[in-house]
mmCIF file of the C-alpha atoms, coordinates in Angstrom:
data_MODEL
# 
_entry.id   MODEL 
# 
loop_
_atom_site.group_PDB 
_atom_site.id 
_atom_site.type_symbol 
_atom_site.label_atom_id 
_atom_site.label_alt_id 
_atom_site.label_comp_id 
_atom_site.label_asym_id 
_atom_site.label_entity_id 
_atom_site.label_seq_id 
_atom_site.pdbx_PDB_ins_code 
_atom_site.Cartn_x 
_atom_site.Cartn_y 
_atom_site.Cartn_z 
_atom_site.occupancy 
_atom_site.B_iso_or_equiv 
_atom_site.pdbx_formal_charge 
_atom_site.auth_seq_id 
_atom_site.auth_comp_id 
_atom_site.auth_asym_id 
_atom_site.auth_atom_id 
_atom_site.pdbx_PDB_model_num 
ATOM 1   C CA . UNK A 1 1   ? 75.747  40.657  48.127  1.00 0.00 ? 1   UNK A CA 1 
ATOM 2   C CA . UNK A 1 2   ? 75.651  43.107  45.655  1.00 0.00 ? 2   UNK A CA 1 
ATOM 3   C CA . UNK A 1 3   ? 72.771  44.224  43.417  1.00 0.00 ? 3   UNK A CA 1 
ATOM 4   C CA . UNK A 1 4   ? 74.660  43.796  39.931  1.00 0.00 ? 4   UNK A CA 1 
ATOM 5   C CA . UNK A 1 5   ? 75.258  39.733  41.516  1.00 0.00 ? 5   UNK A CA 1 
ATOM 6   C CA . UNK A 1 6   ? 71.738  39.481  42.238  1.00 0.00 ? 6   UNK A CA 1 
ATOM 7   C CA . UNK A 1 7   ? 70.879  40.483  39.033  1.00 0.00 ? 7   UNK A CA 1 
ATOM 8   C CA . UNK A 1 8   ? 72.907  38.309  37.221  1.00 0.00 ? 8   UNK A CA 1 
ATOM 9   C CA . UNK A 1 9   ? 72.185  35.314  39.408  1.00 0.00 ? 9   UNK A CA 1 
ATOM 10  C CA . UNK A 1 10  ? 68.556  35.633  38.082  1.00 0.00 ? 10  UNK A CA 1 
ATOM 11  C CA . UNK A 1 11  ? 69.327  36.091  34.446  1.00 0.00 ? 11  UNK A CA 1 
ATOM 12  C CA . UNK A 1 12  ? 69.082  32.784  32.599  1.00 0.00 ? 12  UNK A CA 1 
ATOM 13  C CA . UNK A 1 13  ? 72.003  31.555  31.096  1.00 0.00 ? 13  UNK A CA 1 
ATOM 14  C CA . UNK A 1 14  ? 72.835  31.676  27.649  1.00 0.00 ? 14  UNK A CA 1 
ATOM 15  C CA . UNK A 1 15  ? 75.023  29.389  25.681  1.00 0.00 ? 15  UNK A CA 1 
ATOM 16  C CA . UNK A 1 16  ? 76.214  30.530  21.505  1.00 0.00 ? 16  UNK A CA 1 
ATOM 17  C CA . UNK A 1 17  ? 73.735  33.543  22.289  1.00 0.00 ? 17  UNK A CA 1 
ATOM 18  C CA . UNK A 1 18  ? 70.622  31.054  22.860  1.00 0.00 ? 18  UNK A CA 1 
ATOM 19  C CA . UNK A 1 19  ? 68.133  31.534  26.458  1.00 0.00 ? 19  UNK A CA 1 
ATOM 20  C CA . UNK A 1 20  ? 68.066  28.448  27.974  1.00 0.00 ? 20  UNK A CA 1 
ATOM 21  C CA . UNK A 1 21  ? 65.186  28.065  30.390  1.00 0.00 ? 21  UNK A CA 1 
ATOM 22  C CA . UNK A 1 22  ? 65.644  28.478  34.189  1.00 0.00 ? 22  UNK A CA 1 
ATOM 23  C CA . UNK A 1 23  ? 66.442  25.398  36.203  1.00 0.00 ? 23  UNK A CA 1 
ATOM 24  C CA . UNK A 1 24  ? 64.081  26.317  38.649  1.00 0.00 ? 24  UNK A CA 1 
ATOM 25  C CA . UNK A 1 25  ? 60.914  25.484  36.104  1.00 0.00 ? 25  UNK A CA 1 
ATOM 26  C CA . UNK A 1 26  ? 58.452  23.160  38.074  1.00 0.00 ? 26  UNK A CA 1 
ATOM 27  C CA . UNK A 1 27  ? 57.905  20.336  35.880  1.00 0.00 ? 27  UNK A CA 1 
ATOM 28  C CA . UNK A 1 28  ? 53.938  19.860  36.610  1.00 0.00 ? 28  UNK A CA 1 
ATOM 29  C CA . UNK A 1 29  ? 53.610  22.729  34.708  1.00 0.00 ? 29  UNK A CA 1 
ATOM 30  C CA . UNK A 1 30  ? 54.611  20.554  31.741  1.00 0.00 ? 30  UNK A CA 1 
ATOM 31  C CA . UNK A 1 31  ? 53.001  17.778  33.133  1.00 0.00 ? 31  UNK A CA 1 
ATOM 32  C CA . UNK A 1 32  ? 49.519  19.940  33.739  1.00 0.00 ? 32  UNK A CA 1 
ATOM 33  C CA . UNK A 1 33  ? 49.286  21.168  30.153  1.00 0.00 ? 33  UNK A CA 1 
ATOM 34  C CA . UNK A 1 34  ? 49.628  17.313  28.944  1.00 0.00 ? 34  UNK A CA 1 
ATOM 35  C CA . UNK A 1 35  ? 46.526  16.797  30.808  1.00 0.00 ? 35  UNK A CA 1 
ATOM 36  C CA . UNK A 1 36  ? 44.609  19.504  29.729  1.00 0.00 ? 36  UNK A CA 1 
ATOM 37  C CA . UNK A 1 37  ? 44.847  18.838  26.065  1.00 0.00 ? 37  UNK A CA 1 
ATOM 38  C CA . UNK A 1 38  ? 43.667  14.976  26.391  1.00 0.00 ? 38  UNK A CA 1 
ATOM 39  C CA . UNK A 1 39  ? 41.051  16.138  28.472  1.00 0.00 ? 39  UNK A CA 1 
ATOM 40  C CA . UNK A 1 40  ? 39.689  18.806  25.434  1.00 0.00 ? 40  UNK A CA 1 
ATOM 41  C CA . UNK A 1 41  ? 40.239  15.729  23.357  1.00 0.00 ? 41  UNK A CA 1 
ATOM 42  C CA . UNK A 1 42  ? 37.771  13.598  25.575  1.00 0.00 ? 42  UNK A CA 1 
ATOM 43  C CA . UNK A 1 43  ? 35.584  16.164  25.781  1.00 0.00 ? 43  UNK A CA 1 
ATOM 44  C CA . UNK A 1 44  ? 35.344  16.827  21.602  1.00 0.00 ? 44  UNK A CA 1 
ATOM 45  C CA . UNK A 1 45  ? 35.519  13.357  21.166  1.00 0.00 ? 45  UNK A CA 1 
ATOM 46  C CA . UNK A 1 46  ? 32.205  13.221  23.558  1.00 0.00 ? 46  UNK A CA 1 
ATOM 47  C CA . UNK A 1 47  ? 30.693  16.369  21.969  1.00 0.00 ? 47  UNK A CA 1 
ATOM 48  C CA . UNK A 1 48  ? 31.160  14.952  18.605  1.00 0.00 ? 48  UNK A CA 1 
ATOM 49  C CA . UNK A 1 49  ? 29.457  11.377  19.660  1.00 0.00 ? 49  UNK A CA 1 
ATOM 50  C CA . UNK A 1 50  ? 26.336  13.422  21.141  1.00 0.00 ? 50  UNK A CA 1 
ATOM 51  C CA . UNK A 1 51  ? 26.478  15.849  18.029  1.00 0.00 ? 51  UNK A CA 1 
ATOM 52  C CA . UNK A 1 52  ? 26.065  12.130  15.464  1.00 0.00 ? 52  UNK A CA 1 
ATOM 53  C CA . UNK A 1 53  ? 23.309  10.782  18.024  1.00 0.00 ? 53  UNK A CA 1 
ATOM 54  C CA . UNK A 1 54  ? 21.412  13.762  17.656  1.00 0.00 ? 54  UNK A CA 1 
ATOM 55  C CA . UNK A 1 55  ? 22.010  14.146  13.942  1.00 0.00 ? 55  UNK A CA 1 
ATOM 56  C CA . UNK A 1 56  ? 20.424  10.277  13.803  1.00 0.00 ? 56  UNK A CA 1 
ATOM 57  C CA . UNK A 1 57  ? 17.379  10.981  16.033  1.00 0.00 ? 57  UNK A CA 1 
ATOM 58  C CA . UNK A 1 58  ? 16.412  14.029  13.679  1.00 0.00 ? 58  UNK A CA 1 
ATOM 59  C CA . UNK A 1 59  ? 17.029  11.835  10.823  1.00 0.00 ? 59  UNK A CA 1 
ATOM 60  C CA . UNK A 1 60  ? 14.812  8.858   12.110  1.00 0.00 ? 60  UNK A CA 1 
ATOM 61  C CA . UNK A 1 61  ? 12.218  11.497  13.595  1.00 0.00 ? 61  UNK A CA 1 
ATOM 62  C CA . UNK A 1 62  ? 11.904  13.213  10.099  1.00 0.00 ? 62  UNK A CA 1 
ATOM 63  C CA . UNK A 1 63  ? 11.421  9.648   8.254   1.00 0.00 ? 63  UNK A CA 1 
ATOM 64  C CA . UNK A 1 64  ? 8.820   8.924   10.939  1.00 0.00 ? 64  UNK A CA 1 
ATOM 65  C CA . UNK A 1 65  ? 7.109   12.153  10.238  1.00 0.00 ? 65  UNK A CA 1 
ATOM 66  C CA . UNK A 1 66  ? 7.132   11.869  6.446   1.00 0.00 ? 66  UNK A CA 1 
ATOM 67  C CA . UNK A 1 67  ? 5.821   7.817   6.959   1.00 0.00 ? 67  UNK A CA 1 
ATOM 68  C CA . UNK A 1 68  ? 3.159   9.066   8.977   1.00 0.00 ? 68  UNK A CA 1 
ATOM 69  C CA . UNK A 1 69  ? 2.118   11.876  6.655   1.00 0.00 ? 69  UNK A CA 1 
ATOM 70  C CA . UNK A 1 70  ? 2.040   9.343   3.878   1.00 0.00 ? 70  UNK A CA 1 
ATOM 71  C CA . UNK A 1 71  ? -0.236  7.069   5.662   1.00 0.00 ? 71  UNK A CA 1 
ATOM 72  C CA . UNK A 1 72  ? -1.984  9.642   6.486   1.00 0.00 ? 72  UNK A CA 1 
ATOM 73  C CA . UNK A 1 73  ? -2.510  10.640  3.088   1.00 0.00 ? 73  UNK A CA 1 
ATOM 74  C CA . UNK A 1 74  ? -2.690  6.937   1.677   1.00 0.00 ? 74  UNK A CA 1 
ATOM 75  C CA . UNK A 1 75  ? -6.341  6.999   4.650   1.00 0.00 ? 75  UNK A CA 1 
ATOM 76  C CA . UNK A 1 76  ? -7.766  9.914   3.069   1.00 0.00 ? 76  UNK A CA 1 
ATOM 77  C CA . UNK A 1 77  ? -7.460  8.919   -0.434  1.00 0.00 ? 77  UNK A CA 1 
ATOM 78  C CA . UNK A 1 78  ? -8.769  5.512   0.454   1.00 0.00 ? 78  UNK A CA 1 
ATOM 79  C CA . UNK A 1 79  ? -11.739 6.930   2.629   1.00 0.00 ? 79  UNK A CA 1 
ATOM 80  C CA . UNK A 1 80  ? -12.329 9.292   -0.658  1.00 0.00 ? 80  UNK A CA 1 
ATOM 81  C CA . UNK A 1 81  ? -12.362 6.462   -2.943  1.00 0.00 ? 81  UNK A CA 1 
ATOM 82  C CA . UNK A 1 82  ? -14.048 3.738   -0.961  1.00 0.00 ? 82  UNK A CA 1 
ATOM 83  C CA . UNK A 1 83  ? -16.765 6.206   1.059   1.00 0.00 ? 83  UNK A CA 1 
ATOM 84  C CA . UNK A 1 84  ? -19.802 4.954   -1.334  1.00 0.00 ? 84  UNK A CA 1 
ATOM 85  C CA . UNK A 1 85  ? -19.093 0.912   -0.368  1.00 0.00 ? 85  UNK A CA 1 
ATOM 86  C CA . UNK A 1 86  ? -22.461 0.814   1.894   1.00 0.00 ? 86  UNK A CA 1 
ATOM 87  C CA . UNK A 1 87  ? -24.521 2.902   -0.223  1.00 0.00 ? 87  UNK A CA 1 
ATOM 88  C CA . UNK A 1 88  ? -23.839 0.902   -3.588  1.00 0.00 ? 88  UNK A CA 1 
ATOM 89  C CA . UNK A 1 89  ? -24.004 -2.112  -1.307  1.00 0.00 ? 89  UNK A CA 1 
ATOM 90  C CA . UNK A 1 90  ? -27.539 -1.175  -0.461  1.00 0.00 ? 90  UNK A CA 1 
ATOM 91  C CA . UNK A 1 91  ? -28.392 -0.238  -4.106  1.00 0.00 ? 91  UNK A CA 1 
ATOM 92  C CA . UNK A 1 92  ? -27.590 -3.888  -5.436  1.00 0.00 ? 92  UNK A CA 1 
ATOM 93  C CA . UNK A 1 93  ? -31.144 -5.546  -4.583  1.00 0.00 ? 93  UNK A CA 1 
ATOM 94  C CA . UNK A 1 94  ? -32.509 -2.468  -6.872  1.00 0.00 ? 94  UNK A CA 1 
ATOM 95  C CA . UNK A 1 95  ? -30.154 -3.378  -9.790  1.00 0.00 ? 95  UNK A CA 1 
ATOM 96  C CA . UNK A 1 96  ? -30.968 -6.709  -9.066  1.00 0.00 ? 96  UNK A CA 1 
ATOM 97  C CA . UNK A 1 97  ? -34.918 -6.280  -9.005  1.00 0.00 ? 97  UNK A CA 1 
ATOM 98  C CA . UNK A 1 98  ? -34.609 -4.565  -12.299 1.00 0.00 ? 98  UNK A CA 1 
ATOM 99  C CA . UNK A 1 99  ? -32.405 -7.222  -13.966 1.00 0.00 ? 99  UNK A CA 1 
ATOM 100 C CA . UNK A 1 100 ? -35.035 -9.656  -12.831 1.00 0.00 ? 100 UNK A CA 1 
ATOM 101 C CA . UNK A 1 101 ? -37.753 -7.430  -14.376 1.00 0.00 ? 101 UNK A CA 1 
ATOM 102 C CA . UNK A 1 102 ? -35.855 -6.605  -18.203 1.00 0.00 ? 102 UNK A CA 1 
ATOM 103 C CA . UNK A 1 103 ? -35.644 -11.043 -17.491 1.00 0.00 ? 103 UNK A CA 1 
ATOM 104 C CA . UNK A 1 104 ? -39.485 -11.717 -16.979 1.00 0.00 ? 104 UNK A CA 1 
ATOM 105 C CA . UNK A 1 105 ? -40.591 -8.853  -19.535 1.00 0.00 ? 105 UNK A CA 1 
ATOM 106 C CA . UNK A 1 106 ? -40.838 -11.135 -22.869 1.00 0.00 ? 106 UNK A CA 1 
ATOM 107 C CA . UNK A 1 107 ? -43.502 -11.630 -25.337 1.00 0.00 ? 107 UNK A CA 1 
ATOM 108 C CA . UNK A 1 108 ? -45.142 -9.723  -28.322 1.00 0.00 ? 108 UNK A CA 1 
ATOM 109 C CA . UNK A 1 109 ? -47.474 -7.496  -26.061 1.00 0.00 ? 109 UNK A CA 1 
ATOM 110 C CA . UNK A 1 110 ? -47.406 -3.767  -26.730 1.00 0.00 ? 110 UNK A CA 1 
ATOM 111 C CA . UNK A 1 111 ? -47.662 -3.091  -22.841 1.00 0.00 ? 111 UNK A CA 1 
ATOM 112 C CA . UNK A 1 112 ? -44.871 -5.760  -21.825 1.00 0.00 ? 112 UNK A CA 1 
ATOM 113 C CA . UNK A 1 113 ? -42.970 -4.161  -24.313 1.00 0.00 ? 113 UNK A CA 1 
ATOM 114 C CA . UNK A 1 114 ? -43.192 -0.657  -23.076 1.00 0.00 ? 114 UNK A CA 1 
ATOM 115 C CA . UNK A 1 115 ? -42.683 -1.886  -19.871 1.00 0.00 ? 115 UNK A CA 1 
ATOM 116 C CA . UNK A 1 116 ? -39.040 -3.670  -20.776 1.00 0.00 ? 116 UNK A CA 1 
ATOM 117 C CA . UNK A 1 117 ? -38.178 -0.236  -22.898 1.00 0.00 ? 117 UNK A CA 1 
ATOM 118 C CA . UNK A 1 118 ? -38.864 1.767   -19.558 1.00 0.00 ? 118 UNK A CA 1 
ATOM 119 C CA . UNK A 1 119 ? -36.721 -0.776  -17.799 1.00 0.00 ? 119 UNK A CA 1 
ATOM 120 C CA . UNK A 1 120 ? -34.053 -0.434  -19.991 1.00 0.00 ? 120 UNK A CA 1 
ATOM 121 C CA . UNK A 1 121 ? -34.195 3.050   -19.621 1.00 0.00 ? 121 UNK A CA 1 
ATOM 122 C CA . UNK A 1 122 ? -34.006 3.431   -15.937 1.00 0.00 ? 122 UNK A CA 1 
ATOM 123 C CA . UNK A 1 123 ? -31.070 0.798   -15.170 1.00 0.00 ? 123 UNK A CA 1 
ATOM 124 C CA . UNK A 1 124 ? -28.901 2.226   -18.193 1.00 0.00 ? 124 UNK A CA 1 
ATOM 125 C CA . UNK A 1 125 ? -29.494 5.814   -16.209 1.00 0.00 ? 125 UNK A CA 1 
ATOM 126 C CA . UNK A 1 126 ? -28.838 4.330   -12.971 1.00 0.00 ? 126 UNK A CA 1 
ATOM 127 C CA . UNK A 1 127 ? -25.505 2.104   -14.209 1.00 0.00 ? 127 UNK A CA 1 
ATOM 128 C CA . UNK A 1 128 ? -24.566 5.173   -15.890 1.00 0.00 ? 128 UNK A CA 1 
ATOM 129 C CA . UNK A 1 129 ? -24.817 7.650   -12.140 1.00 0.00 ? 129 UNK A CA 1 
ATOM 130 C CA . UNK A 1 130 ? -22.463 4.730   -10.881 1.00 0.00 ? 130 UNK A CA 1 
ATOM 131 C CA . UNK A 1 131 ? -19.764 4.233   -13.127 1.00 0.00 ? 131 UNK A CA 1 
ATOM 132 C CA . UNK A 1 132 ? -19.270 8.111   -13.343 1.00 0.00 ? 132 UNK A CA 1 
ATOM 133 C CA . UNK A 1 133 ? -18.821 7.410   -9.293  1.00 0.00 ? 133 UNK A CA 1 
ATOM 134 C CA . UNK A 1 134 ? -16.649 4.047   -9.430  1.00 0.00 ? 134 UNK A CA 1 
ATOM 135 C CA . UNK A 1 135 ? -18.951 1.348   -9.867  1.00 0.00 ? 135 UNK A CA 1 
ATOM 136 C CA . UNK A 1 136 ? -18.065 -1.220  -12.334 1.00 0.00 ? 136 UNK A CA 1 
ATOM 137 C CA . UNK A 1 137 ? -20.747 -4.067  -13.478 1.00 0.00 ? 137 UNK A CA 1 
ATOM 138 C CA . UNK A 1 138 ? -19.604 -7.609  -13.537 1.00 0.00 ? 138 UNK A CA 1 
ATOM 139 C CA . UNK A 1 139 ? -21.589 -9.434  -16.016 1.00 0.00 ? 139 UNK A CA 1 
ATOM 140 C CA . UNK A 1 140 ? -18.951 -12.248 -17.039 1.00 0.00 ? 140 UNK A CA 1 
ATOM 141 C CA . UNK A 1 141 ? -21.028 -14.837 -19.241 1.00 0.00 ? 141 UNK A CA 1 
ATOM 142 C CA . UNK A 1 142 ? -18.759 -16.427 -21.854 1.00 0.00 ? 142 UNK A CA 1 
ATOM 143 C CA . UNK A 1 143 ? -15.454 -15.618 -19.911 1.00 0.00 ? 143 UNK A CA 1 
ATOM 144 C CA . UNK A 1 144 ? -13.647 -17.965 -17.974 1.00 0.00 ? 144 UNK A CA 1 
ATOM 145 C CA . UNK A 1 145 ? -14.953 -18.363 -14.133 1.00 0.00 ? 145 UNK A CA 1 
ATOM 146 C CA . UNK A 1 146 ? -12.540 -16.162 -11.956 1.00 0.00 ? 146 UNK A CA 1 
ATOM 147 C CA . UNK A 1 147 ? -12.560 -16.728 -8.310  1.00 0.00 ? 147 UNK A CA 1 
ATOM 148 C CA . UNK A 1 148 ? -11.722 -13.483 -7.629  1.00 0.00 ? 148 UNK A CA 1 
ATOM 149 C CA . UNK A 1 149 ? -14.461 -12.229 -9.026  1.00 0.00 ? 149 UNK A CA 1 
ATOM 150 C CA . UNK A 1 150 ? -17.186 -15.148 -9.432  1.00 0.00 ? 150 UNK A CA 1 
ATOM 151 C CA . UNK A 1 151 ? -18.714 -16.951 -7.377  1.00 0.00 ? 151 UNK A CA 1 
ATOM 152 C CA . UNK A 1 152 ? -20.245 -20.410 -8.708  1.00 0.00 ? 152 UNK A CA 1 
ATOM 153 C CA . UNK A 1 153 ? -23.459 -21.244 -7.797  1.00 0.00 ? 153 UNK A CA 1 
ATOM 154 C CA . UNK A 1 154 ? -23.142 -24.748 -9.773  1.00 0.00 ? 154 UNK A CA 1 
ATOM 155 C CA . UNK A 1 155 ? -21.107 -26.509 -12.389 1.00 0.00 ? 155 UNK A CA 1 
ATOM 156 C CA . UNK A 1 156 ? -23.273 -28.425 -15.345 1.00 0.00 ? 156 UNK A CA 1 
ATOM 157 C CA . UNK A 1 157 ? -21.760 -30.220 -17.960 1.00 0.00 ? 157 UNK A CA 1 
ATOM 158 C CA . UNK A 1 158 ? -22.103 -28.623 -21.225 1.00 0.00 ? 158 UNK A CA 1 
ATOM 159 C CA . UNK A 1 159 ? -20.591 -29.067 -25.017 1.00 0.00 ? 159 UNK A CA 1 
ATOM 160 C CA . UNK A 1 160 ? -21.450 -25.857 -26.477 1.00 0.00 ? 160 UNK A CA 1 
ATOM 161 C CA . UNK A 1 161 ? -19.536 -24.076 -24.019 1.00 0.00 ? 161 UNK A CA 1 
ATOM 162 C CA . UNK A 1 162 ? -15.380 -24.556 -22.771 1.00 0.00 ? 162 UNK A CA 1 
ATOM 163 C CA . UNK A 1 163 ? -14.401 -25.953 -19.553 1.00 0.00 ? 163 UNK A CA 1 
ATOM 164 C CA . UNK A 1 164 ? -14.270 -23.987 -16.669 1.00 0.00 ? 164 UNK A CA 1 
ATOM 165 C CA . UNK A 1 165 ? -16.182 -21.033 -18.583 1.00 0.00 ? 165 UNK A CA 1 
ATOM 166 C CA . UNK A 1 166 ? -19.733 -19.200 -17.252 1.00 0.00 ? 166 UNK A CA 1 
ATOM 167 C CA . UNK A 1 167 ? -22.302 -20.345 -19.022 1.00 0.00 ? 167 UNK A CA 1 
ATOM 168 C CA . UNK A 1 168 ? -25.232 -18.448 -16.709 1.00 0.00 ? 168 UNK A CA 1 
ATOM 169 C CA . UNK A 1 169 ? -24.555 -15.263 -14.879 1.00 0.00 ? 169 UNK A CA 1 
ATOM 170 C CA . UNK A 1 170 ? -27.380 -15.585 -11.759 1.00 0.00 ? 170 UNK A CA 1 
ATOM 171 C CA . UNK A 1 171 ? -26.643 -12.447 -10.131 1.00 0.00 ? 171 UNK A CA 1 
ATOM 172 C CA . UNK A 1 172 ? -24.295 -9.707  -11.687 1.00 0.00 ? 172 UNK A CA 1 
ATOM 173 C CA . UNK A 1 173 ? -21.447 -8.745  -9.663  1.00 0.00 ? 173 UNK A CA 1 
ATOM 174 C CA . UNK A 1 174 ? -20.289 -4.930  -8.662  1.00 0.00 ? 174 UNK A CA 1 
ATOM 175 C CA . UNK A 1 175 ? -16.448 -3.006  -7.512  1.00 0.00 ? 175 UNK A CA 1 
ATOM 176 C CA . UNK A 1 176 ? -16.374 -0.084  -6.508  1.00 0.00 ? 176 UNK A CA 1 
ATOM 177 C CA . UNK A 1 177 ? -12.480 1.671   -8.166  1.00 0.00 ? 177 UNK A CA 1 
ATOM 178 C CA . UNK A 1 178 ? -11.836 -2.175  -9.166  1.00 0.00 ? 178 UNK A CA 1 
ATOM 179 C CA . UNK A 1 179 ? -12.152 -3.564  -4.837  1.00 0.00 ? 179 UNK A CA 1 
ATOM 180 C CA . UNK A 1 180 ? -15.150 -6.541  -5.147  1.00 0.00 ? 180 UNK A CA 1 
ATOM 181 C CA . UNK A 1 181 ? -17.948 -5.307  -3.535  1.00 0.00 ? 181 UNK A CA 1 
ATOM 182 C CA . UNK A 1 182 ? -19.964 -8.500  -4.490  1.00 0.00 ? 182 UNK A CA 1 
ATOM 183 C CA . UNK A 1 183 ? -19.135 -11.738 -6.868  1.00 0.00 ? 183 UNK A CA 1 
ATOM 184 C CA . UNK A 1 184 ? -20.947 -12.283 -9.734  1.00 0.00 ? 184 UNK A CA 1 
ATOM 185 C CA . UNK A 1 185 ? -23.009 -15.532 -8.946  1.00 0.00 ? 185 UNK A CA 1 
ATOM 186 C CA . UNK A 1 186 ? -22.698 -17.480 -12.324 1.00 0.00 ? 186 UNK A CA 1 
ATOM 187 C CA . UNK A 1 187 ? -22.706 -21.599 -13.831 1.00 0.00 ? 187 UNK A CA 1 
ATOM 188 C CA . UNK A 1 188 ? -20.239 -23.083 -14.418 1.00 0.00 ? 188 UNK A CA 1 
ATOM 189 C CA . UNK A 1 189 ? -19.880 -24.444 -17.683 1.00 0.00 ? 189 UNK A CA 1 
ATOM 190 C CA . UNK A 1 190 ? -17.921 -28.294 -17.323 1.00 0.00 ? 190 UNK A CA 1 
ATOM 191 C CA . UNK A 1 191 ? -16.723 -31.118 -20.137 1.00 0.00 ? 191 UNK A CA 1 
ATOM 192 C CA . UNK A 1 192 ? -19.688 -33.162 -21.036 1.00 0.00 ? 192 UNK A CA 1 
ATOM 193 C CA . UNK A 1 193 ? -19.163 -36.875 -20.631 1.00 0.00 ? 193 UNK A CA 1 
ATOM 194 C CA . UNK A 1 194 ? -20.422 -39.590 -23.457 1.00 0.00 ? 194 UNK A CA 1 
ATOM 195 C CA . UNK A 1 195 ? -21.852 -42.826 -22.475 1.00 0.00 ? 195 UNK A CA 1 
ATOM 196 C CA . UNK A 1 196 ? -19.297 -46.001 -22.820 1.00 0.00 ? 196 UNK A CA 1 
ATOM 197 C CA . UNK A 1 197 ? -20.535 -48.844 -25.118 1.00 0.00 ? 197 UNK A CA 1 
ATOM 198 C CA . UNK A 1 198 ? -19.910 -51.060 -22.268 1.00 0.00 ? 198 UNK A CA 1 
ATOM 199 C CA . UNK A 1 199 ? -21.231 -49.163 -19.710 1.00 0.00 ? 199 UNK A CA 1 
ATOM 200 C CA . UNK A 1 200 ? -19.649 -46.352 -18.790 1.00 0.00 ? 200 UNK A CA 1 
ATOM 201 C CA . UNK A 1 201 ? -18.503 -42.882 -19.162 1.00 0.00 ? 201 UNK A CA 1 
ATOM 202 C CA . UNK A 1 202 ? -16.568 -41.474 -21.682 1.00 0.00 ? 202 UNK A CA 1 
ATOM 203 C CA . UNK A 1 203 ? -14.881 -37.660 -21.343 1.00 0.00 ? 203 UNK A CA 1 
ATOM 204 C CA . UNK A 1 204 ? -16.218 -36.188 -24.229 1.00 0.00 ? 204 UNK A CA 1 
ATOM 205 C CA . UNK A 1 205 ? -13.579 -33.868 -23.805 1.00 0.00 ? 205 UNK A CA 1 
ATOM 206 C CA . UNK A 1 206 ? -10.299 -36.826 -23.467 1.00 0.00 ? 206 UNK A CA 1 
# 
């Protein structure tokens, strides 16, 4: 065989002036490159479901950071505000013993008299030192008895004072930035009752 027929035999063929491709072509090449794109897809499809996962955890690990930073902060500010609750605590029997004092210092004798003025004095020094540091007095006679803040010590009937009001404050009562350190220990003022004709009671009060 000749070269020029050898040649020609492995020209493709054309057909109007267009190449067509060689019969010969193996088809798994076709077949091959099919594969290899859907296995890029799988692949980006996997990349992009790791990419989302990780974009979540730094999402949840930066909320959980900026919780705990705010706790954090919420402790400090709480152990600033609230470091003074044993030391006032242990300062009450002194506020108390003067109270009692300014209580027992009547009469029209000059010495008892200085004595109550130098009383005075001192716990209006020493309530003023705590209030510029947190500490609120509770001294709630002639306000209506609070639980949250008063602790009764009694009830007694009474018509110049309303239901359910303090008539007698035993013991004041302290907070430290407005948390109860100790009630105010108080009577309680209730409705007087009027004797029945008959016998029995009447609500003064019905």
């Amino acid at each position: 065989m000749s070269n020029k027929q050898s040649n020609a035999d492995e020209q493709p063929s054309t057909v109007d002036g267009v190449v067509e491709p060689a019969a010969d072509v193996d088809a798994s090449v076709v077949e091959n490159s099919d594969v290899d794109v859907a296995s890029l897809q799988q692949a980006l499809l996997a990349a992009e479901s790791k990419a989302n996962d990780h974009y979540e955890l730094a999402l949840r690990t930066k909320a959980e950071a900026e919780n705990l930073k705010r706790r954090a902060d919420q402790d400090v500010e709480k152990a600033r505000k609230f470091a003074l609750d044993k030391f006032v605590d242990s300062l009450i029997p002194v506020l108390d013993s003067l109270d009692m004092s300014l209580q027992v210092a009547t009469g029209d004798d000059e010495n008892v008299a200085r004595l109550r003025e130098g009383n005075e004095m001192t716990l209006k020094m020493f309530l003023d030192v705590l209030q510029k540091n947190g500490v609120q007095q509770i001294n709630p006679e002639g306000e209506l008895f609070n639980p949250q803040l008063h602790e009764a010590m009694s009830m007694q009937e009474s018509t110049d004072h309303a239901p359910n009001s303090v008539m007698v404050v035993f013991q004041k009562g302290y907070a430290l930035n407005d948390r109860l350190i100790r009630p105010a220990r108080v009577v309680v003022a209730k409705a007087a009752v009027a004797e029945d004709p008959v016998g029995g009671k009447i609500d003064e009060q019905a």
